[in-house]
N, C-alpha and C positions, 0 to 999 in steps of 0.2 A: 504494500500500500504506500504510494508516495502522499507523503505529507507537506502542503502547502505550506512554505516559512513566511510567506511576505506577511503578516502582520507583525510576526517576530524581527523582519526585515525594517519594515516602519518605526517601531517602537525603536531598535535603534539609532537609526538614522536620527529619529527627534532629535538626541539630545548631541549626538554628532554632526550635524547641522547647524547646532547654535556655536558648537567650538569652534567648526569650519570659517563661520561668518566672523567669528568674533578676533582670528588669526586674520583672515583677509582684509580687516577693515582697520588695518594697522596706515593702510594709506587710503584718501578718498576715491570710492568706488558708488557708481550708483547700478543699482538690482542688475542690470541685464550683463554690465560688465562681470558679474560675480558668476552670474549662471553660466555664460562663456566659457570662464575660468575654470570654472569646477568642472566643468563638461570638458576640457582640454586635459584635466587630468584624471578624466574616467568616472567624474560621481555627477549623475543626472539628479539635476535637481529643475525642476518646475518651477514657474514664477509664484504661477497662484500657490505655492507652499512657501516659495521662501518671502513676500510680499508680506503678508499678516506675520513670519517671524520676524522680521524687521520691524515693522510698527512694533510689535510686543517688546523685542529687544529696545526702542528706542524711548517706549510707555514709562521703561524699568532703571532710564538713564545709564547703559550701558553704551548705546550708541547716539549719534547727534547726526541732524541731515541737514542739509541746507543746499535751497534749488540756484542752478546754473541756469541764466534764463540769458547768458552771452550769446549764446547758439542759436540756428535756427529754430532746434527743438529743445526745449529747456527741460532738463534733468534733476531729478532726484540726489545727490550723493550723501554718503554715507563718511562715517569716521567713529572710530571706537574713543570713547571717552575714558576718563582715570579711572572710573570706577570701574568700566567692561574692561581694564586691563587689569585689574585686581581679580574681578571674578576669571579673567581668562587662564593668570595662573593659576587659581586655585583647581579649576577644572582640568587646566593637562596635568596639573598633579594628580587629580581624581583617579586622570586616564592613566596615567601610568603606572599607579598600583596596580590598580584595575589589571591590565596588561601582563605587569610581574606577576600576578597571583596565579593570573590565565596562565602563561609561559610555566612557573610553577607546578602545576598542576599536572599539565600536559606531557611534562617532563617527567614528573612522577607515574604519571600511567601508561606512558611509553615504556620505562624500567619497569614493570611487574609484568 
């Protein structure tokens, strides 16, 4: 019987999608430029998903926008504030336990 993982796929992603953005916006980017990005390095990510994560991140004062209206067509950008660089280490530390414990693990039930 195969068993369908994508909701278990989803559920990860959530919260690796907020690390992704919150690494990425270490320089000003606005939405289309990130999904570009991501998609350049193999992670599909959707507007309408990463669209509402941004608002929520920016609700939370993690991240700050502010529109380029120089251009023909005036843009949204992005930039991670002091405080989304505070949470940002705290969560790749998160991840890297995380990580070790997995690698950990693996390594242990590889050896039995």
């Amino acid at each position: 019987m195969t068993t369908d993982i994508s909701p278990f796929e989803t559920e990860m992603n959530r919260g690796f999608l907020q690390v992704l953005v919150l690494v990425l916006l270490e320089k000003n980017m606005y939405g289309y430029s990130m999904v570009k990005q991501l998609e350049n390095k193999g992670y599909e990510v959707e507007e309408n998903t990463l669209y509402p994560l941004l608002r929520r991140l920016e609700k939370k004062g993690l991240i700050k926008s502010k529109w380029d209206v120089s251009k023909d067509r005036p843009r949204k950008f992005y930039i991670i504030t002091k405080d989304g660089r505070a949470v940002r280490c705290q969560l790749l530390k998160i991840w890297q336990q995380q990580n070790d414990i997995l690698n950990h693990l693996l390594k242990e039930n590889k050896n039995v």
